[in-house]
N, C-alpha and C positions, 0 to 999 in steps of 0.2 A: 126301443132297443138302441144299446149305444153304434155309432157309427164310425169304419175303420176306414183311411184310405192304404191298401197294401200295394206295395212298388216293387214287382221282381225285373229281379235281373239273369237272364239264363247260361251258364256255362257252354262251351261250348258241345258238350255232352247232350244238357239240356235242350241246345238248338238242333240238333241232330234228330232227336225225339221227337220235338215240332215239327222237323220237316219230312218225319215221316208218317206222324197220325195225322197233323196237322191244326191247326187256329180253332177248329170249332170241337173236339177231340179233350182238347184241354179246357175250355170255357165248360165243359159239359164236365169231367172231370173236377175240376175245381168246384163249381156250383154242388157236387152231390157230396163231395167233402162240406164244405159251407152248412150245407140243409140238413148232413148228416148230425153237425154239433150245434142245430137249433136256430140258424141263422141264414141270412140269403141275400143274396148276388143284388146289388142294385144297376152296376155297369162293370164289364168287364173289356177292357179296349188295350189293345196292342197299340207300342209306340216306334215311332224313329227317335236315333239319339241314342244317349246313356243307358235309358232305361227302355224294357221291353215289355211290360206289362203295367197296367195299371188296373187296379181292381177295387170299388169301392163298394162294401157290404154291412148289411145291419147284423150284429155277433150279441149272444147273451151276457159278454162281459168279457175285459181284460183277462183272465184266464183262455177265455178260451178263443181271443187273438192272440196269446201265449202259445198255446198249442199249438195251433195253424202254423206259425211261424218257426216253431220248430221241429214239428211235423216235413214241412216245408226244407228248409235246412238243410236236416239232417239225409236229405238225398243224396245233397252233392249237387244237382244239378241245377236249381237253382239261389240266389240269396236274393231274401224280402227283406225290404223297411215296411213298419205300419206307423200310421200318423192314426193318431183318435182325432175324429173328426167334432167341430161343437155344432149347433145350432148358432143362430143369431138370437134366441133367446137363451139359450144358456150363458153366450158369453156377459149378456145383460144381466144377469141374477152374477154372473162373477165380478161380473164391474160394481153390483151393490154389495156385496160382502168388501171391509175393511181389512186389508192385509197389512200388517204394520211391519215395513219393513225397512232397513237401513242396508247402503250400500257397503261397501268392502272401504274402510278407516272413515268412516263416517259415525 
């Protein structure tokens, strides 16, 4: 199953909400969204800094990191990035495919 890294960032609405169910409240929450659309939690870890969440999960497909994401969104309270994560064997099967391509006035 492909694999997502998603990076939230919480409003200050959304911190409010954390600081009253709390950290483990939302890992639970979030996981049973995840398992609900076929997929599951591999790490979910709060940060310092920029960002406040990091969550890296296995999802049945772009679609429905699609979802999540605007699911997600469309709260208000929080905004995600997701990165698709590769293997180190996939990016080896993409380093053998020939992509022919030319720079910009080249």
């Amino acid at each position: 199953m492909p694999r997502y890294l998603i990076i939230a960032d919480y409003t200050a609405q959304g911190e409010e909400g954390l600081l009253a169910k709390g950290g483990t409240a939302r890992r639970a929450s979030v996981t049973e969204m995840v398992e609900g659309l076929g997929g599951r939690i591999e790490t979910f870890d709060f940060a310092f800094g920029a960002d406040d969440v990091f969550v890296v999960c296995e999802l049945p497909d772009n679609v429905t990191a699609a979802a999540i994401g605007l699911a997600v969104g469309a709260s208000g309270l929080v905004a995600t990035r997701t990165v698709v994560l590769l293997t180190p064997e996939e990016i080896d099967e993409a380093a053998a495919k020939h992509a022919e391509y030319h720079g910009p006035g080249q």
